[in-house]
C-alpha positions in Angstrom: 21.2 1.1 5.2 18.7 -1.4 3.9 16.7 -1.0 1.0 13.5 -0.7 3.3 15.4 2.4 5.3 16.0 3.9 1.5 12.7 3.8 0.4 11.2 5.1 3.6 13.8 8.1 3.9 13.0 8.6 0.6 9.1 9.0 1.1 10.1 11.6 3.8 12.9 13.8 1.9 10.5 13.9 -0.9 7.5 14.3 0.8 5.9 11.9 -1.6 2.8 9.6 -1.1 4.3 6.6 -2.2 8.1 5.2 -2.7 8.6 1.8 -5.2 11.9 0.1 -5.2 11.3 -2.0 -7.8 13.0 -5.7 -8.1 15.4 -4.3 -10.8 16.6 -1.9 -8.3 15.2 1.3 -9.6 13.3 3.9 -7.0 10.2 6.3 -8.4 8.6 8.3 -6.0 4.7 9.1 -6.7 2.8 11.7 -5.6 -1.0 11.1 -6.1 -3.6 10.1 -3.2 -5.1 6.9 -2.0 -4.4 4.1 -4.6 -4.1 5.9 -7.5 0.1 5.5 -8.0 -0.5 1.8 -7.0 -3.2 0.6 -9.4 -1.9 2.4 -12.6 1.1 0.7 -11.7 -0.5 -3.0 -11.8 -2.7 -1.7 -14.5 0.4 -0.9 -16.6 2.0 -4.1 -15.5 0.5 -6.7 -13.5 3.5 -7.9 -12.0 5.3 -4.3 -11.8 5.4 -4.5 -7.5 6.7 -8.2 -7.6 9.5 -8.1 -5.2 9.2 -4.8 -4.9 9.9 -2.7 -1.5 7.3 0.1 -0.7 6.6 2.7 1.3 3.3 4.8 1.4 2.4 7.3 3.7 -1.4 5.5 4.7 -2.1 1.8 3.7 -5.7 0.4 4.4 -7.2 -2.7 3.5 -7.3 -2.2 -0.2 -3.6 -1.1 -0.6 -2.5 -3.7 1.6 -4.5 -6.0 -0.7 -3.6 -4.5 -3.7 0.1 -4.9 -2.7 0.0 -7.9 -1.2 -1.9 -9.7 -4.8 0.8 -7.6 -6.6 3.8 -9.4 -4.9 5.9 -7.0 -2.5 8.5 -8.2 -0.9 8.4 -5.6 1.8 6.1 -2.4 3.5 6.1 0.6 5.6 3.5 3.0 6.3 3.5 6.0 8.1 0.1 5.4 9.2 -1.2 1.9 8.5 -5.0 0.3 9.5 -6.2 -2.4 11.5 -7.7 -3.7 8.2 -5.0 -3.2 6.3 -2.4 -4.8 9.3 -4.5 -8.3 9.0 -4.1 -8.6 5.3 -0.5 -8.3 5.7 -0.7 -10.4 8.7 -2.3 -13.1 6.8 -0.6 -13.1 4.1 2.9 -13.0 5.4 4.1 -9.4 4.1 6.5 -8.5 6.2 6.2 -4.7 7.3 6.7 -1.8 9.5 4.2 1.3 10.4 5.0 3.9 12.9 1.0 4.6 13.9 -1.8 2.2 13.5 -5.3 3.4 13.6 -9.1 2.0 13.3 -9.5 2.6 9.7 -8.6 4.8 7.0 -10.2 8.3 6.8 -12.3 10.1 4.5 -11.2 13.0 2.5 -13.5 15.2 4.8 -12.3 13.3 8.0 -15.3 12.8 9.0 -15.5 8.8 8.7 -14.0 5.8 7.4 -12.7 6.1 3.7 -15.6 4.3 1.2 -13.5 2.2 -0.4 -11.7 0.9 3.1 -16.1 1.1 4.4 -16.6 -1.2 1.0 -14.3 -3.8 1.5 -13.6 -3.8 5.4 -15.2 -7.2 5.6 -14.7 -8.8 2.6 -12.2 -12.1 2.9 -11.6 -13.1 -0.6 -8.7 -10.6 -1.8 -9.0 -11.4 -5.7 -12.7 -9.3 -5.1 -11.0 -6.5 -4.0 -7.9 -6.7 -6.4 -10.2 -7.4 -9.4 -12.5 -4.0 -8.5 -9.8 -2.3 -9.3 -7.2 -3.4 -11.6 -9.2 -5.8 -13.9 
């Protein structure tokens, strides 16, 4: 099995939001929504998700960014945007999403997620990494 199969059985068995395999080998499951997990992780250590494999269970634009200015190696989503798709596209992330959709949601599913409305059209990535994690 390879290591992108472990992380994404992982996310499943333990019904987390988010699986890290991080480049030293070591797997932490996280549990918090939207990009909590991921920017206390870059917060904590800028290059913590260099080389690492991930799997989250919905990646937009600004996870996809957030990930992609962090270094992974790797990506699945469960449920991965349009926005979100061309930052990987762009940027040569290689990944893997079982349903691709418009945009990211809102927590009251009645429109697209703010921060995913925010950024949706921005092209320079550093903006949206720096909004966050700086």
């Amino acid at each position: 099995m390879d290591k992108l199969e472990i992380v994404k059985n992982r996310l499943f068995e333990t019904d987390a939001s988010l699986v890290v395999m991080f480049s030293n080998g070591e797997i932490k499951e996280y549990f918090n929504k939207r990009v909590i997990d991921i920017v206390s992780i870059l917060k904590e250590n800028k290059d913590g998700l260099k080389d690492a494999i991930v799997a989250d269970k919905i990646i937009g634009k600004v996870a996809a960014t957030l990930m992609t200015k962090a270094g992974v190696k790797k990506v699945y989503s469960k449920t991965l945007s349009k926005f979100g798709k061309d930052v990987f596209d762009n940027n040569n992330i290689p990944y893997e999403y079982d349903i691709i959709t418009e945009y990211v949601i809102n927590n009251e599913k009645t429109g697209m997620c703010p921060m995913e409305n925010r950024f949706k059209d921005e092209e320079d990535l550093d903006v949206i990494y720096d909004f966050f994690v700086k």
